[in-house]
BALOBA-1460 file (C-alpha; in Angstrom, 3 decimals):
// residues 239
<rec num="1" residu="x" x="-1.722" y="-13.452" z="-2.322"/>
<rec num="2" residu="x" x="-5.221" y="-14.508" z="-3.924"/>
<rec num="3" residu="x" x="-5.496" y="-12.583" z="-7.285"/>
<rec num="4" residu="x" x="-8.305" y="-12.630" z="-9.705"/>
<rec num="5" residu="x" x="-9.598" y="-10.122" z="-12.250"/>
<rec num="6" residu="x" x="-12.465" y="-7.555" z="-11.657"/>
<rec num="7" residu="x" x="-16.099" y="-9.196" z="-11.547"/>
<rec num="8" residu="x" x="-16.824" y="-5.502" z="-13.561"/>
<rec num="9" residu="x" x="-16.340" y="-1.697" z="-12.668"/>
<rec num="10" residu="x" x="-17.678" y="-0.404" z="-10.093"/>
<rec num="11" residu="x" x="-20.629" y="1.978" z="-10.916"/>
<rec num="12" residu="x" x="-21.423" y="3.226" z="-7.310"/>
<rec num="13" residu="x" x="-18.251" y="5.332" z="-5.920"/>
<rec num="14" residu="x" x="-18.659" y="8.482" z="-5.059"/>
<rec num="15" residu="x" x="-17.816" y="11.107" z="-8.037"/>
<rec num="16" residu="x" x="-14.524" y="12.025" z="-7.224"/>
<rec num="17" residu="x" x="-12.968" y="8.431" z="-6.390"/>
<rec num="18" residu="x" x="-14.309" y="6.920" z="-9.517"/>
<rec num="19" residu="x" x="-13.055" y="10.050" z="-11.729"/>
<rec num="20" residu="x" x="-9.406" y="9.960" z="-10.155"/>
<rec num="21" residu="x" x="-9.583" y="6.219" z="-11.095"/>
<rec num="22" residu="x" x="-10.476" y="6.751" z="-14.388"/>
<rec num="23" residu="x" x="-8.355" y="9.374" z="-15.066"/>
<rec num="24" residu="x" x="-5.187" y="7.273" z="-13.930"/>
<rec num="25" residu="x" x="-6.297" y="4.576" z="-16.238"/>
<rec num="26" residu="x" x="-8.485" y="1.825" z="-14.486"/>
<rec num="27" residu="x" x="-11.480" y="1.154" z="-16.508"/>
<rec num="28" residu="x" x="-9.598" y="0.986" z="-19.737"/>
<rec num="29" residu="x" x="-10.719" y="-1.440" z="-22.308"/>
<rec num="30" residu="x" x="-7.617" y="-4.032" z="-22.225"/>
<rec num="31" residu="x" x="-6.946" y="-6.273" z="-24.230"/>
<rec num="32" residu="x" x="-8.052" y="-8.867" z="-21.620"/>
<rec num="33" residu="x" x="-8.797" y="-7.836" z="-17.424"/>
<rec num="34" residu="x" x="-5.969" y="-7.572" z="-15.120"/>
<rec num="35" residu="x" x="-5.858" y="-9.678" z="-12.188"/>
<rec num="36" residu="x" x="-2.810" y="-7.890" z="-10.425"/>
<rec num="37" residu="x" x="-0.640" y="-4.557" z="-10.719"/>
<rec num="38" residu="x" x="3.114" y="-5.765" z="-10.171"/>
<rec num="39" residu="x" x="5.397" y="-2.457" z="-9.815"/>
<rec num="40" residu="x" x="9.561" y="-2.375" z="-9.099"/>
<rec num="41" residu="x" x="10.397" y="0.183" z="-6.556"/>
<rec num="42" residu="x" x="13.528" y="1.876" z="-5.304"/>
<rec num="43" residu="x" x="13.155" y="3.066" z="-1.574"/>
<rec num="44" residu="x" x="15.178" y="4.556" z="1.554"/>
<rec num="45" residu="x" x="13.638" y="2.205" z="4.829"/>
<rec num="46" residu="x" x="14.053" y="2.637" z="8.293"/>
<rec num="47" residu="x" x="13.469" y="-0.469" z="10.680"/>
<rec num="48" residu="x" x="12.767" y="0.778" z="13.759"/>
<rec num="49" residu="x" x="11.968" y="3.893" z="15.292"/>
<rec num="50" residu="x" x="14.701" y="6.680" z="14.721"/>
<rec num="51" residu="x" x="16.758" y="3.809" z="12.971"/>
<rec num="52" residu="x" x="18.905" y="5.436" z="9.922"/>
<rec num="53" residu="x" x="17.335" y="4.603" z="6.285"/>
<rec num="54" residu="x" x="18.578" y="1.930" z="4.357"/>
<rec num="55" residu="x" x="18.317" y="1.963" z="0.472"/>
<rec num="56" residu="x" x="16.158" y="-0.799" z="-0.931"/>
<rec num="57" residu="x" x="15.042" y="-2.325" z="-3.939"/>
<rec num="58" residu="x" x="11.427" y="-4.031" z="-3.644"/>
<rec num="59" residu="x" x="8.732" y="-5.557" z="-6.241"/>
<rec num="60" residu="x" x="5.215" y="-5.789" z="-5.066"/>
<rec num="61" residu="x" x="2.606" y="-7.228" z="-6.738"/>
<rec num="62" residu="x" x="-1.490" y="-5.855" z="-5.754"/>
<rec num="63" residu="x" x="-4.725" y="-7.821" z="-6.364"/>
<rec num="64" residu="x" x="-7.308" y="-6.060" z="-7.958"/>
<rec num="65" residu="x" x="-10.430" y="-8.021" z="-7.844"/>
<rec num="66" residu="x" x="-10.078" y="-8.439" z="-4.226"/>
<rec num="67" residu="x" x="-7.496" y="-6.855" z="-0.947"/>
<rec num="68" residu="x" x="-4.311" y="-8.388" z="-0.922"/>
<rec num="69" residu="x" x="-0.493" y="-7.789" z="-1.584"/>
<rec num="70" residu="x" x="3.030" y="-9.399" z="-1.328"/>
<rec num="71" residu="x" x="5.967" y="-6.556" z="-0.772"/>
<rec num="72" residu="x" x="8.934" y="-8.352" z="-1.580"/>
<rec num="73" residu="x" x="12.542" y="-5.807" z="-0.435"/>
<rec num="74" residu="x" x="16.239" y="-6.354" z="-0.085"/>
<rec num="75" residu="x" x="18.837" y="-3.987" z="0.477"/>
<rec num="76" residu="x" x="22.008" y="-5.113" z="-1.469"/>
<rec num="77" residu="x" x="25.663" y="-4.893" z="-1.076"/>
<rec num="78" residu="x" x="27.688" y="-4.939" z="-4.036"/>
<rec num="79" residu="x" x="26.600" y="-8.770" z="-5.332"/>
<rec num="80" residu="x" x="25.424" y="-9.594" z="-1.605"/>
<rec num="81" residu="x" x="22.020" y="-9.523" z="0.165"/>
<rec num="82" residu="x" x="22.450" y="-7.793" z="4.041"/>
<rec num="83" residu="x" x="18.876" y="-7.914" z="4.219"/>
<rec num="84" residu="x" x="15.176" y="-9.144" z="3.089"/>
<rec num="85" residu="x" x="12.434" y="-8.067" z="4.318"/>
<rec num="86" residu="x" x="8.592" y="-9.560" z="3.130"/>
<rec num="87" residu="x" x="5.353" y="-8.043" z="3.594"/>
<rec num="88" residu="x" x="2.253" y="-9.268" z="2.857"/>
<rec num="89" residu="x" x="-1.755" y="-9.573" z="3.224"/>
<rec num="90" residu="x" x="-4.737" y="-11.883" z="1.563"/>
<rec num="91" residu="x" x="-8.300" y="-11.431" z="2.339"/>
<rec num="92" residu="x" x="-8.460" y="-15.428" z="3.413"/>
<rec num="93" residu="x" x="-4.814" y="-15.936" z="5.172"/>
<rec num="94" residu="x" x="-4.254" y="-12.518" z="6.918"/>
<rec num="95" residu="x" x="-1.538" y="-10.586" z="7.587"/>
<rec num="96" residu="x" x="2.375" y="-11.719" z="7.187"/>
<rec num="97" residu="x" x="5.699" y="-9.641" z="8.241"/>
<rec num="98" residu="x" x="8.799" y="-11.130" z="7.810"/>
<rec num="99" residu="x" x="12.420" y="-9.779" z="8.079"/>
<rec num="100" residu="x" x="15.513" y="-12.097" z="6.903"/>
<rec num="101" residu="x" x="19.193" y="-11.681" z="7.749"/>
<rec num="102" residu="x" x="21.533" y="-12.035" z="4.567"/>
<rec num="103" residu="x" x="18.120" y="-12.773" z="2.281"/>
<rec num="104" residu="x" x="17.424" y="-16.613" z="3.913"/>
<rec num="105" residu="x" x="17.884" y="-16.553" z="7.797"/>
<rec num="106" residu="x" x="14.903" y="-15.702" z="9.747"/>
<rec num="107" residu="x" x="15.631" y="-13.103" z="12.230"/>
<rec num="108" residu="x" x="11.299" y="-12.047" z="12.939"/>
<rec num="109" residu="x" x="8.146" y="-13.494" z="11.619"/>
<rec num="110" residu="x" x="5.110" y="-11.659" z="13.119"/>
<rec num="111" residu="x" x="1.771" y="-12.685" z="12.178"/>
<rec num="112" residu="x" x="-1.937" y="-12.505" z="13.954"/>
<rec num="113" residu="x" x="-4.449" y="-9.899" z="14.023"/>
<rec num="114" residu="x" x="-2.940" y="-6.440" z="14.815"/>
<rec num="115" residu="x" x="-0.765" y="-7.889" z="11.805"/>
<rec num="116" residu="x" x="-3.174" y="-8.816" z="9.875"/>
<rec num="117" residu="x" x="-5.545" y="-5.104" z="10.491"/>
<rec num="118" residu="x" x="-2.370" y="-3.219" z="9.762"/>
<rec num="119" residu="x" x="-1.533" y="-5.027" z="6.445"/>
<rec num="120" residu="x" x="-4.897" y="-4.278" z="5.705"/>
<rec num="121" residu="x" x="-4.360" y="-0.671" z="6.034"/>
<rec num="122" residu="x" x="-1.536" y="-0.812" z="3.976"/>
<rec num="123" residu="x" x="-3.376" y="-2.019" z="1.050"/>
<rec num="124" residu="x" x="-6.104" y="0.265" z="1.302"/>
<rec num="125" residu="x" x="-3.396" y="3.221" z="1.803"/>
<rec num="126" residu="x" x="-1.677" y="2.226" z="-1.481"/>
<rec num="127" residu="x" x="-5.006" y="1.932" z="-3.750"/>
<rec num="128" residu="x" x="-2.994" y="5.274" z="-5.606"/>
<rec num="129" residu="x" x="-0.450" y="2.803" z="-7.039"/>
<rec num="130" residu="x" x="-3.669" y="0.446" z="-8.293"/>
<rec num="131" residu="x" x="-6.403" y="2.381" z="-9.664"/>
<rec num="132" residu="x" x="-8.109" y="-0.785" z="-11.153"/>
<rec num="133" residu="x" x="-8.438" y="-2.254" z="-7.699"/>
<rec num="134" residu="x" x="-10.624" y="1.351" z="-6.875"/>
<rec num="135" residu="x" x="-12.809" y="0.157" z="-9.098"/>
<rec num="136" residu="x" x="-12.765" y="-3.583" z="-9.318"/>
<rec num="137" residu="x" x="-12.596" y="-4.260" z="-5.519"/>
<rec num="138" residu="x" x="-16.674" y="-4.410" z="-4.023"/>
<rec num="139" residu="x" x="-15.098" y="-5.284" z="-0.813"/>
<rec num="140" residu="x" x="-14.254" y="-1.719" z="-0.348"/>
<rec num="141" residu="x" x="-16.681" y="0.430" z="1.496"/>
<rec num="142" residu="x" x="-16.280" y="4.143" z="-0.087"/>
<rec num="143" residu="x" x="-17.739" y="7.486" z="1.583"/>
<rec num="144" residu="x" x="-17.090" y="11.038" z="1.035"/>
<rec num="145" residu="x" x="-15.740" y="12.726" z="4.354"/>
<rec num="146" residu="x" x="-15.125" y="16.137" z="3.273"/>
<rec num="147" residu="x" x="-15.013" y="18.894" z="0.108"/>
<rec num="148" residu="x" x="-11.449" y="17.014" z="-0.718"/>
<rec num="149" residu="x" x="-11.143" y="13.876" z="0.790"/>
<rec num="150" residu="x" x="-12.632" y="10.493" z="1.124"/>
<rec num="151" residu="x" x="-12.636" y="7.488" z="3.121"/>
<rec num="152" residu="x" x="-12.553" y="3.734" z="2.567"/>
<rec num="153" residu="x" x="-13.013" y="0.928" z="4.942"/>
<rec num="154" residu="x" x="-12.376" y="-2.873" z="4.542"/>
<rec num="155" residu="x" x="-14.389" y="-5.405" z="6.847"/>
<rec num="156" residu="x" x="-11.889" y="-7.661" z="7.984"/>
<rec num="157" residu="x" x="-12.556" y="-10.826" z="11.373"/>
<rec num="158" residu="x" x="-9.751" y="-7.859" z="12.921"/>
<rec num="159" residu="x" x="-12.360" y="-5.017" z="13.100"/>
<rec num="160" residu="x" x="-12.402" y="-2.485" z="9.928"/>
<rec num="161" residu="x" x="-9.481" y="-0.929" z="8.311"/>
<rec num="162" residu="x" x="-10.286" y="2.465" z="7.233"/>
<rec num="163" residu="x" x="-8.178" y="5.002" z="5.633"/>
<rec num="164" residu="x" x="-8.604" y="8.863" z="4.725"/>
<rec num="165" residu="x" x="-7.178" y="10.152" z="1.358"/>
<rec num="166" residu="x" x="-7.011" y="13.735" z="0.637"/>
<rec num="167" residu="x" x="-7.240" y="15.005" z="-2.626"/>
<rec num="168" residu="x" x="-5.479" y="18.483" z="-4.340"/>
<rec num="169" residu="x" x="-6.949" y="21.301" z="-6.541"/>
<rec num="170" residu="x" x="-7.153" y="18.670" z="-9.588"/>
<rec num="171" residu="x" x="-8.788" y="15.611" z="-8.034"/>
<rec num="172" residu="x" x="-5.528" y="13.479" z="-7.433"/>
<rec num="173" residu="x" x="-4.862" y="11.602" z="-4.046"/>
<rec num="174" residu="x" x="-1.842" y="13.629" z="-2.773"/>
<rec num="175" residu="x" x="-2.129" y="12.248" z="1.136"/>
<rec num="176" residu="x" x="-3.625" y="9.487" z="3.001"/>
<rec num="177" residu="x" x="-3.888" y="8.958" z="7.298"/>
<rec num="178" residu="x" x="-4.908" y="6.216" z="9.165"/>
<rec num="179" residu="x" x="-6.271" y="6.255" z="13.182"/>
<rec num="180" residu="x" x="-4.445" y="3.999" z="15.194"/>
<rec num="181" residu="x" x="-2.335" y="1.327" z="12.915"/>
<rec num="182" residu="x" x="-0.736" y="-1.094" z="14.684"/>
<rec num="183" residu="x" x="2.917" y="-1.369" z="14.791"/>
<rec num="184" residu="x" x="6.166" y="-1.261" z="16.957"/>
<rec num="185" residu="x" x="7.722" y="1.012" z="19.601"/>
<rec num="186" residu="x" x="11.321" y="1.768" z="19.803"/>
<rec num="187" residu="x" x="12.007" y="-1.358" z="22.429"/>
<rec num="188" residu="x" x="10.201" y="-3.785" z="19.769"/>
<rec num="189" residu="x" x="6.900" y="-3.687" z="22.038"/>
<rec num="190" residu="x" x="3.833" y="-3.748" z="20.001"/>
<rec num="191" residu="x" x="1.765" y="0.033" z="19.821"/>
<rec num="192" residu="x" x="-0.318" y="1.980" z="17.814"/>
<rec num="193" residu="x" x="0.364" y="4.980" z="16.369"/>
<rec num="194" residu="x" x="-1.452" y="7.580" z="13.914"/>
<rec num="195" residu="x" x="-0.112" y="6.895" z="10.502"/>
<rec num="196" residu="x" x="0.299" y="9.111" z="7.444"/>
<rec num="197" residu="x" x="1.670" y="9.041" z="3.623"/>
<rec num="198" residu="x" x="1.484" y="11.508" z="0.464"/>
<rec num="199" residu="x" x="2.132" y="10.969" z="-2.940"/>
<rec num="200" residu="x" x="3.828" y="13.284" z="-5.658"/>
<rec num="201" residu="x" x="4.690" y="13.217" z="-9.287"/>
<rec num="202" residu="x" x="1.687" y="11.681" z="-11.150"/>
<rec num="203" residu="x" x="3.123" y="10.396" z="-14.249"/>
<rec num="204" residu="x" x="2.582" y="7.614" z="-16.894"/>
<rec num="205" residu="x" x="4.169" y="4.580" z="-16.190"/>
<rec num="206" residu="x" x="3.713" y="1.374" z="-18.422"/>
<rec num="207" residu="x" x="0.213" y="1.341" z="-18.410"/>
<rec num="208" residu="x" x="-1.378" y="3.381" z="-15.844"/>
<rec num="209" residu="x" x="-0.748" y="6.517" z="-14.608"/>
<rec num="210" residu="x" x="0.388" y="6.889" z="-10.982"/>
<rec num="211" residu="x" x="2.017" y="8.821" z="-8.188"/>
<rec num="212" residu="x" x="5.656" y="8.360" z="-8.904"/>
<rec num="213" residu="x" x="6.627" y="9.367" z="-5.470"/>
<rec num="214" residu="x" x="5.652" y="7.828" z="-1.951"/>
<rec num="215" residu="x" x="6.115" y="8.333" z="1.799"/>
<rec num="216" residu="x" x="4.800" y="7.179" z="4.773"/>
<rec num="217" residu="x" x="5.432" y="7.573" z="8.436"/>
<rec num="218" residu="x" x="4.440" y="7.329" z="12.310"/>
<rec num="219" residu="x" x="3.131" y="9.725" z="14.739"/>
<rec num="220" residu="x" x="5.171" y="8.927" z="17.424"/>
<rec num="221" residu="x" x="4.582" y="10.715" z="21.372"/>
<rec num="222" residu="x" x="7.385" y="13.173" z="20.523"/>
<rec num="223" residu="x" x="6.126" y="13.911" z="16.775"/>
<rec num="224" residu="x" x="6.013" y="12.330" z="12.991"/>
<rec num="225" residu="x" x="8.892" y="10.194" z="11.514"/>
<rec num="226" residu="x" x="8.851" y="8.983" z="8.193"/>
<rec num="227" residu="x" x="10.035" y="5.729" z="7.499"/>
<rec num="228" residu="x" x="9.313" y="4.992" z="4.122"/>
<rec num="229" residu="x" x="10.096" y="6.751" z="0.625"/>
<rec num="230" residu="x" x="10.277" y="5.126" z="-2.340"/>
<rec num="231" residu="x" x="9.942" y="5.572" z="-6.206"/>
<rec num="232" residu="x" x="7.949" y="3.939" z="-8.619"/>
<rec num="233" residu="x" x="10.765" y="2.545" z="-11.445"/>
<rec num="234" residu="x" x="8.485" y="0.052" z="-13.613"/>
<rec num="235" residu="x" x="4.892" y="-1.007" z="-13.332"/>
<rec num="236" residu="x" x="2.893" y="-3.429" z="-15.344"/>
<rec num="237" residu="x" x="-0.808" y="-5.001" z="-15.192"/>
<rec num="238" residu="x" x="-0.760" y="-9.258" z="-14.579"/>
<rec num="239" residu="x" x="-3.517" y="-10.831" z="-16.587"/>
């Protein structure tokens, strides 16, 4: 993941965006610019379609300056490591999906463009958990789509990425959706679904202040499974 601090604030998102990024913190006159967010997460995961949850522990680091991520989750055993899996996306490279049997054996690598569009969604879908990046990224393409919610769209080789967020009564991003993301059906065979998230508990934490509480799941042909929720446990801004 390419990281690299903020050219400068953005100056031309739309009122609401800009003020829920300011109010969580970005914009804030550091002692020097941030390049990257890197947060410690603990999570319940399912990998597959109506698979049961496994608890994780993950650290992700987010570029600000420009789209990209690296997801980083295990799920432990006492002293032992059953599982690894690593998720990532850069604006130059792509898209990256990884899972590892016992933390070092390879058991899928997926990469190429419905990879790379859908890691791209992912980033934009998170931008809750990196307010700076709302306003330090001019890659992304922001637009008002209703009285409470706006969009924001990524131009990637893939086609765009474009998410929804939808705000509540005091201007914070409480849900996001995404049109078509590309993933996995239950027999492994690639598919696209409608995809959807919200976030809960704003609080301070370290430096910014963020949405505690995730979740994300498909829409699958016989209705919406999450397979995602995790909690925010440390967070901290990379110079």
């Amino acid at each position: 993941m390419r990281s690299s601090p903020p050219a400068r604030w953005r100056d031309d998102l739309p009122p609401p965006v800009a003020a829920f990024a300011r109010r969580c913190g970005a914009g804030a006159q550091d002692r020097s610019s941030p390049s990257a967010a890197r947060f410690s997460q603990r999570a319940d995961l399912r990998l597959a379609q109506g698979a049961p949850f496994h608890p994780i522990r993950a650290e992700q680091h987010v570029a600000l300056g420009g789209a990209g991520f690296a997801w980083d989750a295990s799920r432990w055993i006492g002293p032992f490591r059953s599982f690894r899996v690593i998720d990532a996306y850069d604006s130059v490279l792509g898209g990256m999906l990884e899972a590892r049997l016992l933390g070092s054996l390879a058991v899928a690598s997926k990469s190429g463009s419905d990879i790379a569009l859908g890691e791209a969604l992912r980033y934009l879908a998170e931008l809750p958990w990196a307010p700076d990046a709302i306003l330090g990224n001019p890659a992304i393409a922001w637009r008002l789509s209703g009285d409470r919610s706006a969009e924001a769209a990524l131009s990637l080789p893939e086609g765009t990425a474009r998410v929804s967020f939808g705000f509540d009564e005091a201007g914070d991003i409480e849900t996001v959706e995404a049109k078509d993301r590309p993933a996995f059906d239950a027999r492994g065979r690639a598919a696209r679904y409608d995809w959807r998230g919200c976030f809960w508990g704003y609080r301070r934490i370290g430096p910014r202040r963020i949405p505690e509480w995730g979740e994300v799941g498909y829409v699958y042909p016989d209705g919406y499974e999450v397979y995602f929720r995790g909690r925010i446990l440390s967070y901290e801004l990379i110079v």
